[in-house]
N, C-alpha and C positions, 0 to 999 in steps of 0.2 A: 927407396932408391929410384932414381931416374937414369935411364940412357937416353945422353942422347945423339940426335939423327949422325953428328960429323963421329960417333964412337960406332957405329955400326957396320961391318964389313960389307960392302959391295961385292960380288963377283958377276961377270957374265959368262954361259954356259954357251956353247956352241952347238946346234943340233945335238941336243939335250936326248937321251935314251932314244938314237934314232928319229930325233922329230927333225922339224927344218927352222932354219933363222936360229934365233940365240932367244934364250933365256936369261934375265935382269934381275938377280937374290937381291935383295936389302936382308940380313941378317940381323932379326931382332935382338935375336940371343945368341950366341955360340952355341956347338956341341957341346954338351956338356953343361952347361947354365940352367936348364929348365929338367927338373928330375924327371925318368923317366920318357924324354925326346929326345928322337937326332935330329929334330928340324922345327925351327920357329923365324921364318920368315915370310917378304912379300917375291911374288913373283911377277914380273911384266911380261907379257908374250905383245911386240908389234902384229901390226896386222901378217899376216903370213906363216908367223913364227907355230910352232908345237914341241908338244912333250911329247916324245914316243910312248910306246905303252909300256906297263913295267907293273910287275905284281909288288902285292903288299903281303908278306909271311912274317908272321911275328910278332905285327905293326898295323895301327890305320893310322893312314890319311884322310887330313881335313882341310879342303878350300873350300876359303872362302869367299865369293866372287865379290869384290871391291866396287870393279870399274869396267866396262864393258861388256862384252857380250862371245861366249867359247861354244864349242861345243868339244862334248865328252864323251866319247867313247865306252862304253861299260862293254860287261860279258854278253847283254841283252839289247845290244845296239846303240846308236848315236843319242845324245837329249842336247837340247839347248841350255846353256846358263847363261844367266844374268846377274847384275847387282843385287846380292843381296841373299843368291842362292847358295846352298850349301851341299857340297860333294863327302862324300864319306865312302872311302875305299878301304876293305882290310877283308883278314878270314882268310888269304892265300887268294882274293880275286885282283883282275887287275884292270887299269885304265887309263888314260891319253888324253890331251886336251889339246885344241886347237884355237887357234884364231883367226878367224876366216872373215870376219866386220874391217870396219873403217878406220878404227879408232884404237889403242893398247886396252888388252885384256888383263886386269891386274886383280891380282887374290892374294889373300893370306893362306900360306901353305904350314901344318903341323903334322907333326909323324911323332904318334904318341908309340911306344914299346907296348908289345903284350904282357 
């Protein structure tokens, strides 16, 4: 099977869980498409843009950092990410990402079910 790019839903999210600016989905898959996920997409944050913070119960998350450079918020403080880094949130903790550089922050986001 191939999907492809013009079969993918777009959406942009508006200060996204309390962040600021908009977040940019490409939806690789739908809900529902990939057993066991509610989420198989890319995510853009422009520079300014963020995800508020927001716990994972049930579930982790996994970004992927693509293209740019965020930083993320954990239970144990701020880290930088970059190209290539990988985020992994679940267990009932939670986290927030921002875009605070020059350039769009873009990651593949997964939210695999417990």
């Amino acid at each position: 099977m191939i999907k492809r790019n013009d079969e993918m839903k777009t959406e942009v999210r508006p200060k996204m869980r309390g962040g600021s600016g908009e977040a940019r989905f490409t939806y690789l898959m739908n809900a529902g498409e990939v057993p066991h996920a509610r989420l198989f997409s890319t995510i853009t944050l422009d520079p300014g843009s963020s995800i508020g913070e927001h716990t994972h119960t049930g579930e982790v998350e996994y970004y992927w950092i693509l293209q740019g450079e965020g930083i993320v918020t954990e239970s144990d403080g701020e880290k930088i990410v970059k190209e290539g880094d990988l985020v992994i949130t679940g267990g009932g903790a939670s986290h927030a990402i921002r875009n605070e550089g020059s350039e769009p922050l873009r990651f593949l986001a997964l939210i695999i079910l417990e």
